[in-house]
C-alpha positions, 0 to 999 in steps of 0.5 A, spaced: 083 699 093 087 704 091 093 710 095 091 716 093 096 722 092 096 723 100 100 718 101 107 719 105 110 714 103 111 710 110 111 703 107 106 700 113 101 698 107 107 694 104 109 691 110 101 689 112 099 686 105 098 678 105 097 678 099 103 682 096 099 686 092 103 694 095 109 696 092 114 702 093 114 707 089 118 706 082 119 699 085 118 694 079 112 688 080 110 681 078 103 678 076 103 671 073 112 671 073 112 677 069 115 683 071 112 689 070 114 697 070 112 702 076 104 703 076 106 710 081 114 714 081 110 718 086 107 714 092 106 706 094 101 702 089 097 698 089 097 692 083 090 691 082 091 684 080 094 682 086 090 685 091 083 681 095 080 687 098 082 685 105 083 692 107 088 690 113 092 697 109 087 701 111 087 699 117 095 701 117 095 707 114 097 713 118 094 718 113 088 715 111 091 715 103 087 708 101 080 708 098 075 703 095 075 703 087 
């Protein structure tokens, strides 16, 4: 999964993820307890790493800003 350019930033992806796999823009994040920088400085991410494609973000999102890789 991935947010594309069009996203406004909302957060309801963020607030929506079971697995904890969104971040806000410029906010750092953790895999495996170890902290990594931004993926994104411009709009809401999603760390790959993390994510399990359930797709309860594309559901949420308002703009329709995230799509399958």
């Amino acid at each position: 999964m991935k947010i594309t350019e069009e996203c406004i930033n909302c957060s309801a992806c963020v607030d929506e993820c079971e697995s904890n796999a969104i971040y806000n823009a410029g906010e750092e994040h953790t895999v495996n307890g170890e902290s990594k920088s931004a993926l994104s400085d411009e709009h809401t991410y999603i760390v790959p790493e993390l994510c399990n494609t359930c797709k309860s973000c594309v559901e949420v999102c308002a703009v329709d800003a995230i799509i399958e890789e």
